[in-house]
N, C-alpha and C positions, 0 to 999 in steps of 0.2 A: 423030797428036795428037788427029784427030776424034773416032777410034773410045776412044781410054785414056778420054776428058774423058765420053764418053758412057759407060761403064762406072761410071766411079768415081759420075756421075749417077744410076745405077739402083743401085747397092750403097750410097749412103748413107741412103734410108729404111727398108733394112733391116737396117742397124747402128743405127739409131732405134729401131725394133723392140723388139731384142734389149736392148740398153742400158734401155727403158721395162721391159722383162719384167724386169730385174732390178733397179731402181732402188731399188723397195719393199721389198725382202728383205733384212733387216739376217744379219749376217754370225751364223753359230751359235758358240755359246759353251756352254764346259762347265760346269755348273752345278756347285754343291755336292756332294761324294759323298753317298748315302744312307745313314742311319746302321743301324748293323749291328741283325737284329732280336736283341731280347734278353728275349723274351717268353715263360714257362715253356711247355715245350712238355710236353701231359699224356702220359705211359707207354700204349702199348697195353692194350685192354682182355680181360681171359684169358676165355676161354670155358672158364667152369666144367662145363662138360655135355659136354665132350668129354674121355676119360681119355691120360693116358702110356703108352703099352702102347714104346716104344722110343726112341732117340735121335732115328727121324727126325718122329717127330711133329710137327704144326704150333706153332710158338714160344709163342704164346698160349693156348695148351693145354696147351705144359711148364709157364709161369711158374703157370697156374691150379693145374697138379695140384702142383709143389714147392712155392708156399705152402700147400697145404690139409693138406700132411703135418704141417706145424707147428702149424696156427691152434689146434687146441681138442685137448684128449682127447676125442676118441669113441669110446664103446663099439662103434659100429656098427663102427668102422672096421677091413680086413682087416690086421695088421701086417703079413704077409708080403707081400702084392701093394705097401703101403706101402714097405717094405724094396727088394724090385727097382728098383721107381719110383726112391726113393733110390740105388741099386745106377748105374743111367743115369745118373741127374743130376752123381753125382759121378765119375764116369771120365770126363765129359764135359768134365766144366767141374775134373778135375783138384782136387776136397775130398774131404773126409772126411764121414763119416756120425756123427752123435750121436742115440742114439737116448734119451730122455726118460722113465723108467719113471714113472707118476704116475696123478694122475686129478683130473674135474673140481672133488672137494671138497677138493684139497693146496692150501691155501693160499701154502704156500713154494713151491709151484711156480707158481703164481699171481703172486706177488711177484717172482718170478724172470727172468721171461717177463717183466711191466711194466717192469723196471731194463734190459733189455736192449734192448727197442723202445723204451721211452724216452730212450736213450740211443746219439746218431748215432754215438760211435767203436766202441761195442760191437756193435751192429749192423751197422755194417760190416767188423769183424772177424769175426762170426759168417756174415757173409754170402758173405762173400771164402772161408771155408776151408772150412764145412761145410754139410752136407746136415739141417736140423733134423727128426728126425721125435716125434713124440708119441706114444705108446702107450700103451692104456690100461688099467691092470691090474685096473679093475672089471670086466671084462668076461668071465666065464668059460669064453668063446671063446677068449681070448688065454693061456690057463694053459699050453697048448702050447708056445708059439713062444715066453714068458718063461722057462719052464724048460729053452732051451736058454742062458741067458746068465748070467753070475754076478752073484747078488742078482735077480735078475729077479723072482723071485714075492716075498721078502719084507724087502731093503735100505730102510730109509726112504726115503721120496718128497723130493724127486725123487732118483732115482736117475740117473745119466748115465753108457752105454758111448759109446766112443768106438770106433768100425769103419774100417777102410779104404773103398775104392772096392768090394775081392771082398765086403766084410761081414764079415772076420775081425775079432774083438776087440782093439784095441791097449791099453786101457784101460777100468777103471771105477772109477766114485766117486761117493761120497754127494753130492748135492746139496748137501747142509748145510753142507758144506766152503767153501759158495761164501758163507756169510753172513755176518752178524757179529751179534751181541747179535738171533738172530731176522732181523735183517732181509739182503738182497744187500745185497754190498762187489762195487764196483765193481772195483776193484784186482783181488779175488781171481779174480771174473769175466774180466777182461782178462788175469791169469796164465793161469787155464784154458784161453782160447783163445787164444792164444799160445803156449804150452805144447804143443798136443794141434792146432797148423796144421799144414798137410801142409806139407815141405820146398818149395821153392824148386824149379822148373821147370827143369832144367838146360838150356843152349842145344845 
């Protein structure tokens, strides 16, 4: 009985202890969840200085070089190396090629291009199916590579072929088909590209 009574004597200022270490410390609790963040996150930025030369190219230096095919007619610009460029982008990503015959003083082409970027379903129907390129028929470097397409050297502006992934021709049409009283009809736009989308991805 000596020995239990002298035990329990030496174990209860260290049940004190232990009991004091924890007296202070309020029991954890789950707070509130965090709310989801929903803060525009900005797109990668393309390094224009770097070209497409294949598919396995750095991503920001596809998206630099398949917008600059579209942004402007330039005369500098080579159609052909433009076209392969195109040629990648859409066996890739599975669109079609429109190639733009114009230049930077066609007003209708001008107008055409505003109705489309201004406008987020046409835009992203153009963006979804095809490869936009621009070519620019002032430039009498380019007299070549127009006369292998029909209306290429002298169809009114804009003129628009419609190419596969290889580059063959499935279509062409006068620009002007897409306007109404002078100015783009959004409708006929939305037919066009609708019309002239590559099929459906089969599983």
């Amino acid at each position: 009985m000596a020995a239990g009574a002298r035990g329990m004597l030496l174990a209860a200022p260290l049940l004190g202890l232990l009991l004091g270490c924890t007296a202070g410390e309020e029991p954890a609790t789950a707070g509130p969840p965090l709310p989801v963040d929903t803060t525009p996150q900005r797109p990668p930025v393309a390094d224009v200085r770097e070209p497409v030369a294949s598919g396995n190219t750095p991503a920001a230096a596809d998206i630099a070089a398949i917008a600059a095919l579209g942004a402007a007619f330039d005369p500098a610009r080579d159609p052909t190396a433009d076209l392969a460029t195109a040629r990648v982008e859409a066996a890739r990503g599975g669109r079609r090629i429109v190639l733009e015959l114009g230049d930077a003083a066609c007003a209708a082409c001008a107008a055409l291009d505003e109705r489309i970027e201004g406008e987020a379903p046409l835009r992203r129907l153009r963006d979804a199916g095809f490869v936009w390129v621009k070519v620019d028929r002032s430039a009498p470097g380019n007299a070549g590579f127009l006369a292998g397409y029909p209306g290429g050297a002298d169809a009114p502006a804009p003129h628009l072929l419609v190419l596969d992934a290889e580059g063959q021709v499935l279509h062409a049409q006068d620009g002007g088909a897409l306007l109404r009283n002078g100015r783009p009809d959004s409708r006929r736009i939305r037919a066009f590209l609708e019309a002239w989308a590559p099929p459906p991805a089969t599983p």
